[in-house]
C-alpha positions in Angstrom: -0.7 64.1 -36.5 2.2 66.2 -35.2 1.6 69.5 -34.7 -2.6 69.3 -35.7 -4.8 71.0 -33.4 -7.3 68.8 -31.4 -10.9 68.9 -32.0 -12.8 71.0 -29.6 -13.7 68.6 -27.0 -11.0 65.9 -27.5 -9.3 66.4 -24.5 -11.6 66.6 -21.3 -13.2 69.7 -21.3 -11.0 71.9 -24.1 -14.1 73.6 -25.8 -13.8 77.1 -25.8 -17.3 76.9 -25.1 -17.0 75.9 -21.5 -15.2 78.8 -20.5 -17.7 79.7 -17.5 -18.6 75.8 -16.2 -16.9 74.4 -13.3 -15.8 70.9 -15.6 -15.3 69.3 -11.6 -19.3 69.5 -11.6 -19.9 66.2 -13.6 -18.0 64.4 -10.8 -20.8 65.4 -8.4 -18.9 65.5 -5.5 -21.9 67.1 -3.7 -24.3 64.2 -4.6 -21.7 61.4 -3.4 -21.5 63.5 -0.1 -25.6 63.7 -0.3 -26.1 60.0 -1.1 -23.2 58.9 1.8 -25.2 61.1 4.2 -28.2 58.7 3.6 -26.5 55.7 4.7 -27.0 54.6 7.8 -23.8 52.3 8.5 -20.4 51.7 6.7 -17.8 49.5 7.8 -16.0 48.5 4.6 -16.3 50.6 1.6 -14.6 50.0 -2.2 -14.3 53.1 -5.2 -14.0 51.6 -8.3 -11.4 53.8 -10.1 -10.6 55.4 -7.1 -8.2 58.0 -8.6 -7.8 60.4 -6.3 -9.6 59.1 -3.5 -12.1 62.5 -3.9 -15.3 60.1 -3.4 -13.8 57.8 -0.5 -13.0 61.0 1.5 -16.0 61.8 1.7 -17.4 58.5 3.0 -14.4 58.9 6.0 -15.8 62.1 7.0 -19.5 60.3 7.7 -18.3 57.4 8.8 -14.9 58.1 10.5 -14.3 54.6 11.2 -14.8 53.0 8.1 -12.2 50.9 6.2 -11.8 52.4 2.7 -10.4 50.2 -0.1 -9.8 51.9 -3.7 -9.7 49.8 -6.8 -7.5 51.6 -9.7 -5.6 49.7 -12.7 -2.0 52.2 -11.7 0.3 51.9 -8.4 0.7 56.2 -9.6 -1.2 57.2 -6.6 -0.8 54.5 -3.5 1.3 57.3 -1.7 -1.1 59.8 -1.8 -4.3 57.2 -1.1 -2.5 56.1 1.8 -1.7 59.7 3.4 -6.1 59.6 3.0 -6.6 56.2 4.6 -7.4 54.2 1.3 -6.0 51.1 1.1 -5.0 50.8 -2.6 -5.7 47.4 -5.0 -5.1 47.8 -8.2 -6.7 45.2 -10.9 -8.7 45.3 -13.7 -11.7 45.4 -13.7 -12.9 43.8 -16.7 -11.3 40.7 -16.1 -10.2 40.5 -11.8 -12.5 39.6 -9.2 -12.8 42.5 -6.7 -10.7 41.9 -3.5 -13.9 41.2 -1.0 -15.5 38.0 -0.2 -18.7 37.9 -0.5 -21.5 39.8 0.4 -18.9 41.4 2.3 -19.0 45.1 1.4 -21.4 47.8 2.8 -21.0 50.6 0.2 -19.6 50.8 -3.3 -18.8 53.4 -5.5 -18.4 53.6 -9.5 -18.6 57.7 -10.7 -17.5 57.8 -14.1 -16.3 54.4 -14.7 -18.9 52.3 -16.2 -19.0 54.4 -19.5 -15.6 53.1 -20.1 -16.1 49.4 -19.6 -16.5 46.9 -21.8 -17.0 44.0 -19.8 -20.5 45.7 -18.1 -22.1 42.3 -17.2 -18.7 41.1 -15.0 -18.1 44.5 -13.3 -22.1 44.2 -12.4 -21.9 40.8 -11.2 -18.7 41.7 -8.9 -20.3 44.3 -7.5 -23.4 42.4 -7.1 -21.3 39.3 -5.5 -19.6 42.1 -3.2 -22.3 44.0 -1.8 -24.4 42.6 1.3 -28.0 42.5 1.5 -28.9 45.8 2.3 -25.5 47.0 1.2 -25.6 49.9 -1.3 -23.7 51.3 -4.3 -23.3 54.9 -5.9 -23.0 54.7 -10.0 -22.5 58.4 -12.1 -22.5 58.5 -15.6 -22.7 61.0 -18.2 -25.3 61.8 -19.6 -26.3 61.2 -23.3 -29.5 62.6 -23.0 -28.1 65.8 -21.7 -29.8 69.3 -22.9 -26.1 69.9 -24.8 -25.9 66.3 -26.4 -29.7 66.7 -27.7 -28.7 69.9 -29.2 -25.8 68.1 -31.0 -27.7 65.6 -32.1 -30.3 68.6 -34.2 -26.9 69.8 -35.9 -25.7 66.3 -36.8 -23.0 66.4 -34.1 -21.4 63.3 -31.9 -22.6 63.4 -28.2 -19.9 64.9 -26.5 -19.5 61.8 -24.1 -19.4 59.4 -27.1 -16.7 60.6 -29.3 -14.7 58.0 -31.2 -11.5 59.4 -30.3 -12.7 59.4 -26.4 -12.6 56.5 -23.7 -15.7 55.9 -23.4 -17.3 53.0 -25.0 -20.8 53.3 -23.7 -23.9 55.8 -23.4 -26.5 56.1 -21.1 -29.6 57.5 -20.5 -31.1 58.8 -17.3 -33.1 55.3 -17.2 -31.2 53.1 -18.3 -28.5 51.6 -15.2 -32.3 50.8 -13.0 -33.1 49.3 -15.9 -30.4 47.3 -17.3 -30.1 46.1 -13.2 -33.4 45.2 -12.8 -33.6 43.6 -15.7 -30.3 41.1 -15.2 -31.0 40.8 -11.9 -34.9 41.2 -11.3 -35.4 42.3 -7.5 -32.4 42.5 -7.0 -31.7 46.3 -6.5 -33.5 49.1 -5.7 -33.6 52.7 -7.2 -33.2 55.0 -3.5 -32.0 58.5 -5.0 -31.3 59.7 -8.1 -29.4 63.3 -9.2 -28.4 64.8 -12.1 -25.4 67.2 -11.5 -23.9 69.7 -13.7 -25.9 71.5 -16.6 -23.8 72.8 -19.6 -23.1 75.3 -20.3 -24.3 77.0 -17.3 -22.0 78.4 -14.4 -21.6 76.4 -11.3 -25.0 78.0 -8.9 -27.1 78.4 -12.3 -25.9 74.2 -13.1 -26.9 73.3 -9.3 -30.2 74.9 -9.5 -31.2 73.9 -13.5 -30.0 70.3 -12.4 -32.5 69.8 -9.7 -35.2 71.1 -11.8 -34.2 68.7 -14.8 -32.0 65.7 -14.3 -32.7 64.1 -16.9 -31.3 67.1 -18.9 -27.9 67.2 -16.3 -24.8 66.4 -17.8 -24.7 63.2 -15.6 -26.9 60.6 -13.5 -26.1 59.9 -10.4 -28.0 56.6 -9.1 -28.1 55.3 -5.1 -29.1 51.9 -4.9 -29.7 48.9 -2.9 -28.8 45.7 -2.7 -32.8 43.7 -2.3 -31.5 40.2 -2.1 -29.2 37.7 -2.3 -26.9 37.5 -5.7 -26.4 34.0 -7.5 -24.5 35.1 -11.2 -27.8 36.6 -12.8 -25.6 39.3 -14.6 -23.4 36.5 -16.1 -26.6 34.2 -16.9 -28.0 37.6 -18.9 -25.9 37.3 -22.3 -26.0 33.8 -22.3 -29.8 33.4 -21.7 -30.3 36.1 -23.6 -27.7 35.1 -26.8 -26.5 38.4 -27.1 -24.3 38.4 -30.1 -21.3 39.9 -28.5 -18.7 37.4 -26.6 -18.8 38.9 -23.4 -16.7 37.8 -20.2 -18.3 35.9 -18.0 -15.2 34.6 -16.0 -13.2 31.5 -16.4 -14.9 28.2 -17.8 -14.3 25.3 -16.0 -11.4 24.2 -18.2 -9.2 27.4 -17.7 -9.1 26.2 -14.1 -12.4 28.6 -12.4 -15.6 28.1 -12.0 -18.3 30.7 -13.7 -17.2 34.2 -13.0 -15.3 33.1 -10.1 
């Protein structure tokens, strides 16, 4: 493989294509800051895959006050969370418990993490057992319904969010987190705001402006949601209930020590 060029698109955005979009778009920075800005109160607030701490700034700068707690699986960038306020913890999380009690958290935040998980039915359930009634959580995801990835798909072409050679190991469409929430965990949550940021291949003001008029053809979804009820392990009941044929993790059994998904 030494010395082969990469495919167009293997690396983030490499595409020659993209010469003209701002590829910081799909993070929807301006969404998070629009969805935070609906929130009425925030004491304790968790971004899983904090990286940067990009998202949890902008929760400090609504709600000054607020203790910020970043979830990442490096110690890379405690230095530089910690110049921003964000407490770092880092875990994984397709196997760890997040590091809240619970129903202990007001907000939490997942931009571009879920389509690289695995474990979808534990991450859900933490994030379920975290959140307080009334408590609320931010999810972005690309896309795979996106105008670009339907054009692929008439030219026989991969979405360009679900490459092989990528890291992510799941698609979604603009429907389907409500739906595969509601469905685990019926009543559970509910669907406050939904965005679609970034339009390929469009610059930045053209992007903003085709996204609001089409979401569902955005490069991402970005879902605001909350938390309807209390949480008692639906999302690790699901694939069991449901004999899915895929072992997923539902926490420890009772002989490793745990009880389920604790």
């Amino acid at each position: 493989m030494a010395g082969m060029a990469r495919p167009l698109g293997s690396v983030g955005a490499s595409s020659s294509l993209l010469r003209w979009v701002d590829v910081d778009e799909q993070y929807g920075r301006h969404v998070v800051a629009e969805m935070v800005g609906r929130l009425d109160t925030v004491r304790l607030a968790g971004d899983l895959g904090v990286g940067q701490g990009h998202d949890l700034t902008l929760v400090a700068e609504r709600f000054p006050s607020a203790r910020l707690v970043g979830i990442d699986c490096s110690e890379a960038l405690r230095n530089e969370l910690s110049r921003l306020g964000v407490e770092l913890e880092c875990l994984d999380l397709e196997r760890d418990s997040l590091p809240f009690g619970d129903e202990s958290v007001d907000l939490l935040i997942a931009n571009q993490v879920l389509e690289h998980v695995k474990e979808l039915f534990w991450l859900a359930h933490e994030v379920a057992r975290a959140l307080r009634v009334g408590g609320s959580v931010i999810i972005g995801v690309p896309n795979i319904c996106a105008l670009h990835n339907r054009l692929a798909f008439l030219f026989g072409l991969q979405p360009s969010q679900m490459k092989s050679y990528s890291a992510h190991v799941r698609g979604f469409g603009p429907r389907e987190i409500p739906r595969f929430f509601s469905v685990c965990f019926p009543g559970g949550f509910r669907l406050e705001l939904y965005r679609g940021p970034q339009f390929y291949p469009f610059s930045k003001p053209v992007a903003r402006l085709l996204s609001r008029l089409f979401p569902g053809l955005s490069h991402s979804s970005f879902y605001l949601m909350r938390k309807d009820r209390p949480y008692r392990s639906e999302f690790l009941e699901h694939p069991v209930e449901a004999r899915l044929e895929t072992p997923f993790f539902v926490g420890r059994s009772v002989g490793d020590g745990g009880g389920l998904g604790r």
